[in-house]
C-alpha positions in Angstrom: 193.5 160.0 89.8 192.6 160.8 93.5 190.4 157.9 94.9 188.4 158.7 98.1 186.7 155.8 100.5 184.2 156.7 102.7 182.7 154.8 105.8 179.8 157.3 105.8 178.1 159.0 109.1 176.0 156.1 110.9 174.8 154.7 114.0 176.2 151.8 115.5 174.1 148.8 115.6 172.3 148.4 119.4 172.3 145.2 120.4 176.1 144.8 120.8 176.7 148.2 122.4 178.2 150.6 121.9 181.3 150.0 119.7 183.3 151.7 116.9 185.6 149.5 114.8 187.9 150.4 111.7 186.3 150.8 108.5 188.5 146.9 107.9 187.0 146.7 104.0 188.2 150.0 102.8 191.3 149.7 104.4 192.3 146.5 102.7 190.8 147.7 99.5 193.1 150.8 99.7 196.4 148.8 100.7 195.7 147.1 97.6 195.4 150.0 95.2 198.5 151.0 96.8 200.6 148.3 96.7 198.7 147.3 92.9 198.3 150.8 91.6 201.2 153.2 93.4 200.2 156.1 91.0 197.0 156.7 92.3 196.3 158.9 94.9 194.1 157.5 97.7 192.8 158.8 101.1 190.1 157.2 103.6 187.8 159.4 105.7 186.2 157.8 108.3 183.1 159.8 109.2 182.5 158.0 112.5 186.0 158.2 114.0 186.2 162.3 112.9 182.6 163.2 114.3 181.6 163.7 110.6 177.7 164.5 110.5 175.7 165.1 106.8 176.9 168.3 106.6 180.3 167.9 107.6 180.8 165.2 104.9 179.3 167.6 102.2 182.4 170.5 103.2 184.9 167.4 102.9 183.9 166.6 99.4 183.8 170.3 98.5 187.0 171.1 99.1 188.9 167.1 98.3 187.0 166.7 95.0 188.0 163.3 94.3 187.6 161.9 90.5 186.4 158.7 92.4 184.3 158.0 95.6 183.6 154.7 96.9 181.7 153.5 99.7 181.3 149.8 101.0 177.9 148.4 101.2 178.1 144.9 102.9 175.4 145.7 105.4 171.6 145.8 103.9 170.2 148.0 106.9 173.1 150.6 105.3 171.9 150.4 101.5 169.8 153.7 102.1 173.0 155.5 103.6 175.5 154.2 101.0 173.0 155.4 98.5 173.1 159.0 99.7 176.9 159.5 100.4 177.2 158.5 96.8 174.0 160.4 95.9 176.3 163.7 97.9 179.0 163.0 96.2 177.1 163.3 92.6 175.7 166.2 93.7 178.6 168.4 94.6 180.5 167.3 91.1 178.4 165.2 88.7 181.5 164.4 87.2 182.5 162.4 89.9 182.7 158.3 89.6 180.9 156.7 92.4 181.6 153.0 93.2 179.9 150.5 96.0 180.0 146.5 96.3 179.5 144.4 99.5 177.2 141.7 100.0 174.2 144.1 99.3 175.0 145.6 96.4 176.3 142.0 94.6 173.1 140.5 95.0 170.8 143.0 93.8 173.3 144.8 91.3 171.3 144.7 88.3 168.2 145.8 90.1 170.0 149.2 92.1 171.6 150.1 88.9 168.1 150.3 87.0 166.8 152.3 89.7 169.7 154.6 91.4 170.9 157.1 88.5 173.9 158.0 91.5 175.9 154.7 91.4 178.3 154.4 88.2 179.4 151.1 89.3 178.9 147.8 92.0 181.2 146.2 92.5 180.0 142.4 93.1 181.8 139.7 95.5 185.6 140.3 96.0 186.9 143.8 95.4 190.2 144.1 94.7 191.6 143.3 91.5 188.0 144.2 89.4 188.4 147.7 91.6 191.7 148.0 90.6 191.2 147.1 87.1 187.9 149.5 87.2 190.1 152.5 87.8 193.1 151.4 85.6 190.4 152.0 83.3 188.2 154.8 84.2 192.2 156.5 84.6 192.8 155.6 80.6 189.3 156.7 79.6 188.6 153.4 78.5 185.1 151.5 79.2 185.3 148.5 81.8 183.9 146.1 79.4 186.7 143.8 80.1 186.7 143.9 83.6 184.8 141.2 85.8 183.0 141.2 88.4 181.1 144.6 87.3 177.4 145.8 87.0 177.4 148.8 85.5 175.1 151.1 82.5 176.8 151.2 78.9 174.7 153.4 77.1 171.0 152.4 78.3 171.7 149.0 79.5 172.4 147.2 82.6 175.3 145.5 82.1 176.6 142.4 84.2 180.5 141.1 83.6 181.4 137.8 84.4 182.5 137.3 87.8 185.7 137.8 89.0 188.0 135.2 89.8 188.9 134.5 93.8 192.4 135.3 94.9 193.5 132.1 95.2 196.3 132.8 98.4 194.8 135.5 100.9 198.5 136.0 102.4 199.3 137.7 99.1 196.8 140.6 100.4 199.2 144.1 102.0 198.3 144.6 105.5 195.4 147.1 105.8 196.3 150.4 105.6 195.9 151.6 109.1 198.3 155.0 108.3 194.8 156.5 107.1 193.0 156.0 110.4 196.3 156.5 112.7 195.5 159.1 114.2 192.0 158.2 115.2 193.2 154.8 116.5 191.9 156.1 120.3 188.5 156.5 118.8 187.9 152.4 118.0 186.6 150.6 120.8 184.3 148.3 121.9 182.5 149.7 125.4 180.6 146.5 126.7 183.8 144.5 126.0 186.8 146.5 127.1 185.8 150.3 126.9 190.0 151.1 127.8 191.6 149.3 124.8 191.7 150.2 121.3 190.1 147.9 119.0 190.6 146.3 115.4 189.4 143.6 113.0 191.4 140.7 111.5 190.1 138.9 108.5 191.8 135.4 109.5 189.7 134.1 106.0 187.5 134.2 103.5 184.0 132.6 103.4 182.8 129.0 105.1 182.4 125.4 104.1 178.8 125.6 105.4 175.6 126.8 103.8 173.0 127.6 106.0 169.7 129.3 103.8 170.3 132.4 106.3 173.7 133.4 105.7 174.7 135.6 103.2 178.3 135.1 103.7 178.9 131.5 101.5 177.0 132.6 98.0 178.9 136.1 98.5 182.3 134.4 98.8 181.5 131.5 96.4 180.9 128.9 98.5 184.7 128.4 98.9 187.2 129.1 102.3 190.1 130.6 102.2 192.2 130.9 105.0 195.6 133.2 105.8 198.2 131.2 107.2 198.9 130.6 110.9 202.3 133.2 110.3 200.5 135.9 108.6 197.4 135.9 111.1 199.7 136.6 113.9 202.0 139.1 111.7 198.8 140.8 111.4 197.8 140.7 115.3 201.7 141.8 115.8 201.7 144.6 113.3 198.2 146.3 115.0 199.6 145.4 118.4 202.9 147.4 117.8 202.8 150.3 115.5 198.8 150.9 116.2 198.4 150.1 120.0 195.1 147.9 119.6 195.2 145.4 122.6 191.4 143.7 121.6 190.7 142.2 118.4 188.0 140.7 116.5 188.5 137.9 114.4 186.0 138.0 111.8 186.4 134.9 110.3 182.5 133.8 109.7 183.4 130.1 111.0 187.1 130.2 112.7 187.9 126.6 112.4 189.3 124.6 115.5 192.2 122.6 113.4 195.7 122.4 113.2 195.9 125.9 111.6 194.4 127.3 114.5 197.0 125.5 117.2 200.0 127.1 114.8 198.2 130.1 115.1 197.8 130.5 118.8 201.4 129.2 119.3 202.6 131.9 116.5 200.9 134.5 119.4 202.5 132.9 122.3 205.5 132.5 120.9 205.2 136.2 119.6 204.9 137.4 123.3 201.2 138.8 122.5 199.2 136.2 124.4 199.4 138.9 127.7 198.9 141.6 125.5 196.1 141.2 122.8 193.1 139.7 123.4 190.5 138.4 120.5 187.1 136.7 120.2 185.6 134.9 117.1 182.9 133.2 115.5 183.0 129.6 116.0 181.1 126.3 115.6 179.6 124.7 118.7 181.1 121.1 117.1 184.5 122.5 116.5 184.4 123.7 120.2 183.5 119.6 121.2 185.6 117.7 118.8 189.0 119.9 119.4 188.1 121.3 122.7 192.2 119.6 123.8 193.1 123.4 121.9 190.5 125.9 124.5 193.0 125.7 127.1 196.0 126.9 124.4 193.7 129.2 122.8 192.7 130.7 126.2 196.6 131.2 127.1 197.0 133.1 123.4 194.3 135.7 124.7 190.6 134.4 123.4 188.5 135.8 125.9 184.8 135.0 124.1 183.5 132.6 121.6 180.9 133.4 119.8 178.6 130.3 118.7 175.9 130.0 116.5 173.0 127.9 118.6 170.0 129.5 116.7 167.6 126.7 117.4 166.3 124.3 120.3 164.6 122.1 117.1 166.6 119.3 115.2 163.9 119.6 112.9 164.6 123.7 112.9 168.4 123.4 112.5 168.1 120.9 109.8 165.6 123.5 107.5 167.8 126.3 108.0 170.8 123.9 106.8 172.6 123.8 110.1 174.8 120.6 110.2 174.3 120.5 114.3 172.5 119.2 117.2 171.1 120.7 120.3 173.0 119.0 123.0 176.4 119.6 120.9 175.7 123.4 121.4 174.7 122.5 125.2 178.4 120.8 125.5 180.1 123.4 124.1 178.9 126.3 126.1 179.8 123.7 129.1 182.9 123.1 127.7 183.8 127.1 127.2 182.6 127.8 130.6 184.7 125.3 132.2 188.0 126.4 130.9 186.8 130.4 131.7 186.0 131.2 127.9 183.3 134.1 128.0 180.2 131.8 126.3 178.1 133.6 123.7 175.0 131.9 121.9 173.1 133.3 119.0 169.6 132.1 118.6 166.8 132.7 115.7 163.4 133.6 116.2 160.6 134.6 114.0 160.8 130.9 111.2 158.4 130.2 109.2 156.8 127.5 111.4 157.3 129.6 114.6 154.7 130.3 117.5 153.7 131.1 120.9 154.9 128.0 121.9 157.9 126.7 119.8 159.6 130.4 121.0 158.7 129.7 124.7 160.0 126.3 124.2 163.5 128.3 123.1 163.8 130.5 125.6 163.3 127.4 128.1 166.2 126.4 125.8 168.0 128.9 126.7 167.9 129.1 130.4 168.9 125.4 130.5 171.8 126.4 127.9 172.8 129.4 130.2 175.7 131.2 128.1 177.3 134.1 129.6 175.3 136.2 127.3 172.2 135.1 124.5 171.8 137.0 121.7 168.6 136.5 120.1 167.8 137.3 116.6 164.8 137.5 114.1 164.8 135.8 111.2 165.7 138.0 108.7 165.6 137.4 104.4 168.7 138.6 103.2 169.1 139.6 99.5 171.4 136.8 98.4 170.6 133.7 100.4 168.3 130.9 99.4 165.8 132.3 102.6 165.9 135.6 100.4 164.7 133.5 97.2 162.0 131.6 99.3 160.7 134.2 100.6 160.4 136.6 98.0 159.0 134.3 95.3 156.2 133.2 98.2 155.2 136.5 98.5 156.2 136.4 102.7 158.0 139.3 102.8 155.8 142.4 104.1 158.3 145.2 104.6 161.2 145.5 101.9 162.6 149.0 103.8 166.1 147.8 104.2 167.0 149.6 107.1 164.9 147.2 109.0 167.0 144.2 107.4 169.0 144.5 111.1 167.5 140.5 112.3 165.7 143.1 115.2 162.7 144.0 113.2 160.0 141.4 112.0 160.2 141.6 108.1 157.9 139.0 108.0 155.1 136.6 109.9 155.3 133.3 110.7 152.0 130.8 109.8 151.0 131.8 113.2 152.4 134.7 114.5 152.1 138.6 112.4 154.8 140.7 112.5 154.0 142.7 115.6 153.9 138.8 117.3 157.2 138.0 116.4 158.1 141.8 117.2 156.8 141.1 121.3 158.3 137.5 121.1 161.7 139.2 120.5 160.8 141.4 123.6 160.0 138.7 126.2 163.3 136.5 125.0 165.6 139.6 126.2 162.9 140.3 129.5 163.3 136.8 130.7 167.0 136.4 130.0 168.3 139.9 131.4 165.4 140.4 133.6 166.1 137.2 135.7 167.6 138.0 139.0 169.6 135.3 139.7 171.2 135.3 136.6 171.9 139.2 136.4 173.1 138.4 140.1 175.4 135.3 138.6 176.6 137.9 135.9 177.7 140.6 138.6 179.4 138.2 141.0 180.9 136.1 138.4 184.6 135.0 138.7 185.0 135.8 135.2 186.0 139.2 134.7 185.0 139.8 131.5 181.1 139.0 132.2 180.9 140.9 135.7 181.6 144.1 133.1 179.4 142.9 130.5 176.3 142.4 133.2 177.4 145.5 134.7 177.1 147.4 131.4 173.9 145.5 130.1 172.4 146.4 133.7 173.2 150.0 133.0 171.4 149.9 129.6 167.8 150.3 128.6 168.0 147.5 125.6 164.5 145.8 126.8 162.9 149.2 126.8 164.1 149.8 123.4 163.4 146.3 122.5 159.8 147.2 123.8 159.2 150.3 122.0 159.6 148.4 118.6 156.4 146.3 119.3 
């Protein structure tokens, strides 16, 4: 059975730049099958990396004809585009089994399969043991019935396995299976970052302890973290380092958390000789940055460069609806904190709530100024299928544009009380105006001691992201 994975033709997402990183999920999902299912035969085709358009996919599947094509679909702006690939795919040999999951597709899996005749099977939450055990059976012409974790049609129904259970110790995962994407390795970067250095993504774990009613990454992962250990993080980091040549890496984890796993970790990297070599960024807590901030000045000597931190709100009362266990001033201290020991500072912050208006947004970009983080990030609230905002909102009827490629937190899905859509569409504007258009701080940026955000305000200076911004409205 040949098994081909596709990370289909698509745009990179404008607000952070101009980037390109592996396709990580259907590289891990391949090492599996090959470590799990050695009799298969599995390839990967990046469209991005090999300058694939439309067409240049459809010649592809021509001449490979695969028995199986699968395509991830974490991303809801991407729904539409993982629906045509497989829709391609169908087209060029019916016969063909076509296969998504990802945080889109598990949430709404019933739903897509009642209305997308070109999807065989979704795949919901982790992928894979029910993928492998999917194909095991699709190879012995047997029906999945017995496999979890699948939405699929049996005869005229929907049907819905139970779910599949979580693989309890993430360090039994194969490294990803970069040998599919070698030679392309020169193609993955990250251009407002460090345009010069390849670029991967670890998965250091698996889902987050926290809840908020935004985030679609706790109910996709079962509200449960799991975490690789200290030695196989930095295995990873020393395997992509060595045999691939990627000196910048992302560390996806969706909270990285500041404890004594993370102080074995950056050790492991010292000690390892990569501290020089590699440098990485992650997602991270503004209270785990106060509590443990004795570890910033060993993580900064194992090569973090940026934390990313999750501010979203000036409003206790904000933060608490949105289940955010954190206050303002913590998320003031740890950008303070990061600055100090020459950590690049990024904040995330959410407009467009419910309650939101002229004034509660100005009141956040005031906020913001005070805050001053190397670089803000501002966001629109956006109703994820699979959170509890999701459920809210759809049963309350506030949801006034269901095309999912504007599910991207830059377009207004919805109003506020106050605001309509096009309101929340010019607040978004004048939040990136008055950060980036303020001349002392674009001067700040460009004569910064810190290397890393002279390049970043010389790149944002170059780019036309509050004219884009603008055209939106």
């Amino acid at each position: 059975m040949r098994i081909l994975f596709i990370e289909p033709p698509k745009d990179y997402w404008f607000l952070m730049g101009e980037h390109l990183p592996p396709p990580l999920a259907l590289l891990q999902l391949a090492a599996y099958l090959e470590a799990h299912s050695p009799g298969m035969e599995v390839d990967v085709l990046d469209c991005r990396a090999m300058g694939l358009d439309w067409r240049g996919l459809e010649r592809r599947l021509e001449a490979e004809q695969p028995d199986v094509v699968a395509v991830s679909g974490s991303c809801t702006k991407d729904a539409y585009i993982v629906s045509w690939t497989l829709k391609l795919a169908k087209e060029i040999n019916p016969k063909v089994h076509t296969i998504t999951g990802g945080q889109h597709y598990s949430a709404l899996a019933e739903e897509i399969m009642r209305e997308d005749p070109h999807i065989d099977f979704i795949v919901r939450g982790e992928g894979e043991r029910a993928l492998q055990e999917l194909l095991q059976s699709l190879e012995r012409g047997r029906p999945p019935t017995g496999v979890r974790g699948l939405t699929f049609r049996h005869g005229s129904e929907v049907v819905s396995t139970p779910p599949q259970p979580l693989i309890d110790d993430l360090n039994e995962l194969p490294m990803p299976a970069y040998h599919f994407v070698e030679e392309f390795m020169d193609c993955y970067h990250f251009e407002m970052m460090a345009p010069e250095r390849r670029y991967a993504i670890v998965e250091g774990s698996r889902g987050c302890g926290y809840s908020c009613s935004f985030c679609t990454q706790s109910p996709f992962w079962g509200h449960r973290w799991r975490g690789k250990s200290p030695e196989r993080l930095a295995e990873e980091f020393e395997m992509l380092y060595s045999d691939y040549g990627v000196e910048l890496i992302w560390l996806s984890d969706d909270n990285f958390p500041l404890d004594k796993r993370a102080e074995r970790f950056c050790r492991e990297i010292i000690d390892r000789g990569l501290g020089d070599d590699v440098s990485w960024f992650v997602q991270i807590r503004a209270d785990s940055v106060v509590e443990r901030r004795r570890l910033l000045p060993l993580m900064k000597r194992a090569g973090c460069l940026w934390m990313l931190i999750g501010v979203e709100s000036h409003s206790p009362e904000r933060l608490r609806s949105y289940g955010k266990a954190l206050k303002p001033q913590t998320s003031r201290e740890a950008i303070r904190l990061l600055k100090h020991h020459g950590i690049f500072s990024q904040a995330t912050l959410i407009i467009g709530d419910r309650e939101d208006d002229h004034t509660s947004i100005e009141a956040l970009r005031s906020f913001v100024d005070e805050l001053d983080p190397d670089l803000a990030t501002f966001f629109i609230l956006t109703p994820f299928p699979g959170t509890r905002l999701f459920e809210e909102a759809s049963s309350k009827g506030w949801i006034e544009d269901w095309n999912w490629e504007h599910y991207d937190m830059i377009h207004a899905v919805m109003s506020t009380r106050y605001l309509s859509r096009a309101e929340v569409q010019e607040e978004l504007y004048r939040c990136y105006r008055d950060f980036y258009g303020s001349l002392s701080r674009r001067l700040r940026g460009l004569l910064s001691g810190n290397p890393l955000r002279r390049r970043i305000h010389r790149y944002l200076t170059g780019r036309a992201i509050r004219s884009w911004l603008r055209s939106l409205i």
